[in-house]
C-alpha positions in Angstrom: 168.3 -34.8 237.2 165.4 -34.2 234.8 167.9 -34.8 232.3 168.9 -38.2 233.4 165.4 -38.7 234.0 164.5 -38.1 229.9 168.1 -40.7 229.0 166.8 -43.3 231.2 163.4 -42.9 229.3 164.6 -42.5 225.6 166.9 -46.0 226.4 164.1 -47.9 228.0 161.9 -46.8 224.7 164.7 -48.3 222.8 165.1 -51.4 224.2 161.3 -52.0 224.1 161.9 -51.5 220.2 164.7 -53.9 219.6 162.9 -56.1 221.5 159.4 -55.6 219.5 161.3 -55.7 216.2 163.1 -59.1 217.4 159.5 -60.8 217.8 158.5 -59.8 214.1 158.5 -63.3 212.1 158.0 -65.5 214.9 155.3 -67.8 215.9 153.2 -67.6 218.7 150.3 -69.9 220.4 147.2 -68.5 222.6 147.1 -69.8 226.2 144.0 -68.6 226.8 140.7 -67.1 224.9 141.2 -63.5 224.0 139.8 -61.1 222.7 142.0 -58.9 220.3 141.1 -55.5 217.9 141.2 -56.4 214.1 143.0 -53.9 212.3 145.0 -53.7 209.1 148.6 -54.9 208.6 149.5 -51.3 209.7 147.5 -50.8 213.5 145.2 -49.0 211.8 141.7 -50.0 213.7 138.9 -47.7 212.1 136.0 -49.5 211.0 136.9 -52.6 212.8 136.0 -54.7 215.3 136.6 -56.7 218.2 137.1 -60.7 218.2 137.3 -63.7 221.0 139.5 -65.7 219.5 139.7 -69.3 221.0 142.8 -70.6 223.0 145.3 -72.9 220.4 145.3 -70.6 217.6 148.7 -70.1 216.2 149.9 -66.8 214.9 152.8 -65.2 213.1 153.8 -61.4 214.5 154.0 -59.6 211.1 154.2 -55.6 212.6 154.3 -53.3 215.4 152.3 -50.4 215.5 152.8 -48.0 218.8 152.3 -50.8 221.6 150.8 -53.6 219.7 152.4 -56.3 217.7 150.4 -56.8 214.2 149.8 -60.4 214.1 147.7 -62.6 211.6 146.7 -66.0 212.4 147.6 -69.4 210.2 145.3 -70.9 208.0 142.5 -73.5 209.6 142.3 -76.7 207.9 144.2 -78.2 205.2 144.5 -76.8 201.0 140.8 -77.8 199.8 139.1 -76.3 203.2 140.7 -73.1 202.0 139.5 -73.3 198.5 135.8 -74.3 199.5 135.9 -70.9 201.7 137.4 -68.9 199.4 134.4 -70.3 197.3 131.5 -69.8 199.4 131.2 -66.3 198.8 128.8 -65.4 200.8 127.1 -62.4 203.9 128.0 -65.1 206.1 131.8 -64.7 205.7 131.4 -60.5 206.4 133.6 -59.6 209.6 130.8 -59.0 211.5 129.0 -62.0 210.8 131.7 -64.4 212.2 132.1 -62.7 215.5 130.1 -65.6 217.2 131.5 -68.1 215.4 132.2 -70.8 218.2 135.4 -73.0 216.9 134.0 -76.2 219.0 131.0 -76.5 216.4 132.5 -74.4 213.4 133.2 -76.2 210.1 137.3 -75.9 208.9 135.7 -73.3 206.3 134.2 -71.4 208.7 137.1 -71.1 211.0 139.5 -70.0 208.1 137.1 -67.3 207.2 136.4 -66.5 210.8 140.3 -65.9 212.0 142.5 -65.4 208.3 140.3 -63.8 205.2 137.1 -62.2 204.8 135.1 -60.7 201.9 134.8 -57.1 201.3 131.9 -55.2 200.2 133.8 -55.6 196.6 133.7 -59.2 196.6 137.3 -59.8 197.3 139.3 -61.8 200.0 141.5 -60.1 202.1 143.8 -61.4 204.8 142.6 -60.6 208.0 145.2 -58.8 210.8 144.7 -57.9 214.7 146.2 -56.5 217.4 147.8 -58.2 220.3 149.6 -55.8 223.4 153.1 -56.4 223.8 152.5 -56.7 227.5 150.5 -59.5 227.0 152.5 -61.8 224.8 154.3 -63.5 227.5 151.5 -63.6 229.7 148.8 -64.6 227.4 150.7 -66.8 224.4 153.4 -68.7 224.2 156.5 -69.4 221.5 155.3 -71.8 219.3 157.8 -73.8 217.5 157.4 -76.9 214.8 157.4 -80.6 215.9 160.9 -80.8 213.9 164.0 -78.6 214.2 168.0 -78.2 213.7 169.9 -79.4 216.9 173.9 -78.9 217.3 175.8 -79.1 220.5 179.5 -80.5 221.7 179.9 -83.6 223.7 182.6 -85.1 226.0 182.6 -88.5 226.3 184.7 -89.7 228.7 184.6 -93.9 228.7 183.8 -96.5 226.0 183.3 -99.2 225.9 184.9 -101.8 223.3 184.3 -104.9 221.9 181.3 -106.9 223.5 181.5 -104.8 226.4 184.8 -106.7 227.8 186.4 -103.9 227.2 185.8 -100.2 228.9 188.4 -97.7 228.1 189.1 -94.1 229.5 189.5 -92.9 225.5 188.0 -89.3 226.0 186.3 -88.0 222.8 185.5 -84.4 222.3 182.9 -84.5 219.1 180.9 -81.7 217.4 177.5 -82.7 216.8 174.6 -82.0 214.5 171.3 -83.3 213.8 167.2 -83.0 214.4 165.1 -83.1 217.6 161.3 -84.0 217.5 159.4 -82.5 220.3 156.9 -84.5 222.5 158.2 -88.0 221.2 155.4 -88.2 218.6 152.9 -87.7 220.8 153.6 -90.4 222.8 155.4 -88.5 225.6 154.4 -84.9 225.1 157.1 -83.6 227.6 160.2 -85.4 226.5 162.0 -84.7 223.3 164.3 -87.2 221.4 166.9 -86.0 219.1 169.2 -87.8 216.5 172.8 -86.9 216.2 175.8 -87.5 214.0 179.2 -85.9 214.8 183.0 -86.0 214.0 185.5 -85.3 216.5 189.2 -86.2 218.2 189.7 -88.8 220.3 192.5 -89.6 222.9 193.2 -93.5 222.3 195.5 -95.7 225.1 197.4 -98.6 223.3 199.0 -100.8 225.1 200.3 -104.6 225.3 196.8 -106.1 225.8 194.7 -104.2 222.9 197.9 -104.2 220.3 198.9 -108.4 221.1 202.3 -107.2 222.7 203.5 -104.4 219.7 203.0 -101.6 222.2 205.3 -102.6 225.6 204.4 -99.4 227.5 201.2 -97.4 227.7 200.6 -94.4 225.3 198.3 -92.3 224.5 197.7 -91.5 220.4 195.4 -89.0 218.3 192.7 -90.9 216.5 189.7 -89.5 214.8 186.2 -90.0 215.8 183.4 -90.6 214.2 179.6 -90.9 215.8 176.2 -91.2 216.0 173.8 -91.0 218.9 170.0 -90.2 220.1 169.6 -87.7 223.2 166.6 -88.2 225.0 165.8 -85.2 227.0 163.2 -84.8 229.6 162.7 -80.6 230.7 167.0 -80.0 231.3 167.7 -83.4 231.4 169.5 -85.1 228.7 170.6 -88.3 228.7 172.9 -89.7 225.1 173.6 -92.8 224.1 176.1 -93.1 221.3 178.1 -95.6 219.3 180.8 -94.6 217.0 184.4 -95.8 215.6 188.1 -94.6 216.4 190.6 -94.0 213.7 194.2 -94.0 214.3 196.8 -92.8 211.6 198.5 -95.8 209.5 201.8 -94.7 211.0 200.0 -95.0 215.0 197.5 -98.1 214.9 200.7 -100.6 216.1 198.2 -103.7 215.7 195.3 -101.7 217.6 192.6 -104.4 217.8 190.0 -101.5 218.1 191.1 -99.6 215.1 187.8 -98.8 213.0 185.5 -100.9 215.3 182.1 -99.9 217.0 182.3 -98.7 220.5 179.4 -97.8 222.7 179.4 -94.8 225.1 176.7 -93.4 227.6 176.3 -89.0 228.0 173.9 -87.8 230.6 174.3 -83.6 231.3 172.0 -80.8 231.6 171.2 -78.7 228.7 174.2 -80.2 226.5 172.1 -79.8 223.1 170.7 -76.3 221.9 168.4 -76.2 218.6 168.1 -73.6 216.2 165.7 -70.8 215.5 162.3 -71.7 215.6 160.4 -73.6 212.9 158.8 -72.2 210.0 155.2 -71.6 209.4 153.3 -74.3 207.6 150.9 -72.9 204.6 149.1 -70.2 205.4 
């Protein structure tokens, strides 16, 4: 028993590892004021301090050190607020000093130097690290990813419809798609996400008397290939797709085909269809 006892232990240790060293690189976002131990980019906390740091700041998890991720915080302001701090050599930029710095009054200079670099008794800058529990990631941040990022996903459309809409067909397309979403709609609707699509697929086309001016006598169905474009609009798990695209027969198949090459229009609502990639990457820091 007591050895059963020490497997289920040494596994549980190790899954907790996989899992810290899967968080390394990514980016993260306070929920909530906290206050977290400044260490160095290894745990190490002698000679530091303690620091509140205000709810919104976004981090990247560079370490792990025993139960702690090492984590250092992006860059406040833009290029020339960094240079004007990295200028102002001053006491007022020491660790200790900028414990009270409050960010609601705090210039971009100050915040910079208050969360990301700070001057040494030597005069130089140094990046500044802290520690966050692992316990409290998912309770006290959450992921943070960029406005923009890679989207891919397979759709099924299963009507059309041709012409000007005088026209709706049961020509099921099966299409892989790629493209970009934007999250929160550009600010406008900060819980629904658009995304832009192109894809290339197969599609199965019915000719018959009416759409080939009497060359096809009896119903068939013929491979053509599909090509598309679309936006998703997607609001929490639901996704709804227009699209519009164009069939292609072979030269040997299109039989007069009054379709062949022509725009189609075609309407996709599911949940979850789209998936994006990894998150996105850390702006200047």
């Amino acid at each position: 028993m007591k050895k059963v006892l020490t497997i289920l232990f040494l596994f549980c240790v190790f899954i907790q590892n996989v899992y810290a060293q899967e968080a390394i690189g990514k980016f993260y976002k306070l929920k909530v004021e906290t206050e977290l131990q400044e260490s160095t980019i290894s745990g190490d906390t002698v000679g530091y301090i303690q620091k509140t740091i205000s709810k919104q700041a976004i981090f990247t998890i560079v370490n792990t050190s025993g139960e702690n991720y090492v984590i250092r915080f992006w860059n406040w302001g833009g290029s020339k607020d960094i240079e004007n701090a990295q200028q102002a050599k001053s006491s007022s930029a020491s660790k200790k000093a900028m414990i009270g710095t409050n960010i609601n009054t705090a210039t971009d200079a100050e915040k910079i130097i208050s969360y990301n670099i700070y001057l040494d008794e030597n005069g130089n800058w140094n990046q500044r690290y802290f520690l966050i529990p692992i316990s409290a990631l998912p309770i006290r941040t959450e992921e943070y990813v960029s406005g923009w990022s890679p989207s891919f996903g397979v759709a099924t459309l299963p009507f059309k419809a041709r012409g000007s809409f005088e026209d709706f067909t049961k020509d099921v397309s099966v299409s892989g798609l790629g493209g970009f979403k934007h999250r929160g709609a550009f600010g406008f609707l900060p819980n629904t996400d658009f995304t832009t699509l192109i894809g290339v697929g197969l599609a199965s086309v019915t000719l018959d008397s009416a759409n080939t001016n009497g060359t096809i006598k009896k119903s068939s169905d013929y491979a053509a290939v599909s090509f598309s474009i679309g936006e998703v609009v997607q609001w929490k798990n639901l996704q709804i797709g227009v699209f519009i695209g164009l069939d292609n027969l072979k030269e040997n198949d299109i039989n007069g085909w009054k379709y062949q090459g022509k725009m189609w229009w075609a309407l996709g609502i599911g949940v979850s269809i789209f998936s994006e990639n990894s998150s996105g990457k850390e702006g200047k820091n």
